[in-house]
Every structure is written in structure tokens, then in C-alpha cells.
C-alpha positions in Angstrom: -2.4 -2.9 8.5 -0.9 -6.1 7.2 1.4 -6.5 4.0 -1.7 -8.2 2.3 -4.1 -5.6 3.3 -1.6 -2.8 2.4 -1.1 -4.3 -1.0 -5.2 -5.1 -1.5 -5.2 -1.1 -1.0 -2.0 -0.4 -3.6 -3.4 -2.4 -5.7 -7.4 -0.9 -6.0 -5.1 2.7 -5.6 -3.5 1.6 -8.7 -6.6 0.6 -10.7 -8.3 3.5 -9.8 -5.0 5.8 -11.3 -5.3 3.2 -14.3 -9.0 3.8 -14.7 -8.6 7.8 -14.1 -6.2 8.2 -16.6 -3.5 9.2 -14.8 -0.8 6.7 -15.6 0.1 8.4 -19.0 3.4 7.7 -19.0 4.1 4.4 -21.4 6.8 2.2 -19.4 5.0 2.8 -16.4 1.8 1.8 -17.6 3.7 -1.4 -18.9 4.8 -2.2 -15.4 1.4 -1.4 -14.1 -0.6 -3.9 -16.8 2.5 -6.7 -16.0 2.0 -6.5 -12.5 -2.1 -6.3 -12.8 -1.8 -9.6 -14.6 0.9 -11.4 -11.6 -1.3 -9.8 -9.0 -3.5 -12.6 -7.2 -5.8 -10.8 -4.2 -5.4 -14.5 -2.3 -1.8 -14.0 -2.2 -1.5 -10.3 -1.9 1.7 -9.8 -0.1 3.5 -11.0 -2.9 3.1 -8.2 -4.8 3.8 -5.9 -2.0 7.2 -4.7 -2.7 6.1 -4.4 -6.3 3.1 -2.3 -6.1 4.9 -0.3 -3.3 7.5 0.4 -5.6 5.3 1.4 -8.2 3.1 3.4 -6.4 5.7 5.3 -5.1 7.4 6.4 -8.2 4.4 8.0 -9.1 3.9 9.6 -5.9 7.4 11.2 -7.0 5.9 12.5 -10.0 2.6 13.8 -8.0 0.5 12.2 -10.1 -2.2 11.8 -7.0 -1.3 15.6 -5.6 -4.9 17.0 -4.1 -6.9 13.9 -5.1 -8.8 10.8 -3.3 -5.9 8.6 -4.1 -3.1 11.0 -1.8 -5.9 11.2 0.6 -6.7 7.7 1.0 -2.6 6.6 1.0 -1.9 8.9 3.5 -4.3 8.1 6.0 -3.5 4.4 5.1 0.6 5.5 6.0 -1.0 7.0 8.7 -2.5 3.8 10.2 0.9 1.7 10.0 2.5 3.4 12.2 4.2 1.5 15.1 2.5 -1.8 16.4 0.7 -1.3 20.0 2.9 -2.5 22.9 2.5 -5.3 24.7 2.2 -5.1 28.8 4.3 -7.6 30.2 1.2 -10.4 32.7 1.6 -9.2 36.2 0.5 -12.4 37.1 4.0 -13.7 37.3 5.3 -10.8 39.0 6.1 -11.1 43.1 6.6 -8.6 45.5 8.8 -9.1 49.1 
């Protein structure tokens, strides 16, 4: 998963916490509205960091504990793991 994709996914993660009333607390809501309104889907990784960040702090607080949101996160973390490995061309390879 890219850093644009990641973030497309942070970002609807986000909304849907915003629209499930679970961002209750006041400053975060602020930084969630602030970033909503910086947030431009064409340049997504942009934001990345950002909504990372976010999103993470209210992971701290199990805000998502036993719902959709923790589900779909952590089988999104579970698809960025490490990059498939390239096999070098035996084409250039000679054997005497």
C-alpha cells in the first residue's frame, strides 16, 4: 500500500470516526476539521504524516477498540508489511 493509498484510507477512517461520533474530545476534533479542510485526495500523501499522527493518538485512547475502524486499520497494517523481494535475472549469470 502506497503513502497516498494509506492516507486515502486514514482519511475515510477518520470521517467515518467524525461521522460516528467518536471524536468527542474538542482539540482533537479541531485538528481533525483543520486537517479535513488541507486534505486534497489528488495529493494524498501530503497529509500522510498528519492523519497518521492523528489517527494514532486516538488509537491510544481506544476510541476504535472492537469496531469496523480497528478492524479495517489493522488488516490495512497488515498489508504494508515488507515489500516483495526482487530475484536477481539469471540471464546474466554464467557458469564454468
Amino acid at each position: 500500500m502506497s503513502r497516498s493509498e494509506e492516507a486515502r484510507l486514514l482519511y475515510t477512517l477518520l470521517h467515518a470516526a467524525e461521522e460516528e461520533q467518536r471524536i468527542l474530545d474538542a482539540s482533537t476534533l479541531e485538528k481533525w476539521l483543520a486537517l479535513k479542510l488541507r486534505y486534497d485526495r489528488a495529493r494524498a500523501a501530503r497529509s500522510h504524516t498528519a492523519l497518521l499522527a492523528l489517527f494514532a493518538d486516538l488509537e491510544r485512547r481506544e476510541l476504535f477498540t472492537g469496531t469496523w475502524i480497528e478492524f479495517r486499520w489493522r488488516k490495512a497494517k497488515a498489508q504494508r508489511g515488507p515489500k516483495a523481494t526482487v530475484r536477481p535475472s539469471r540471464g546474466g549469470v554464467t557458469h564454468k
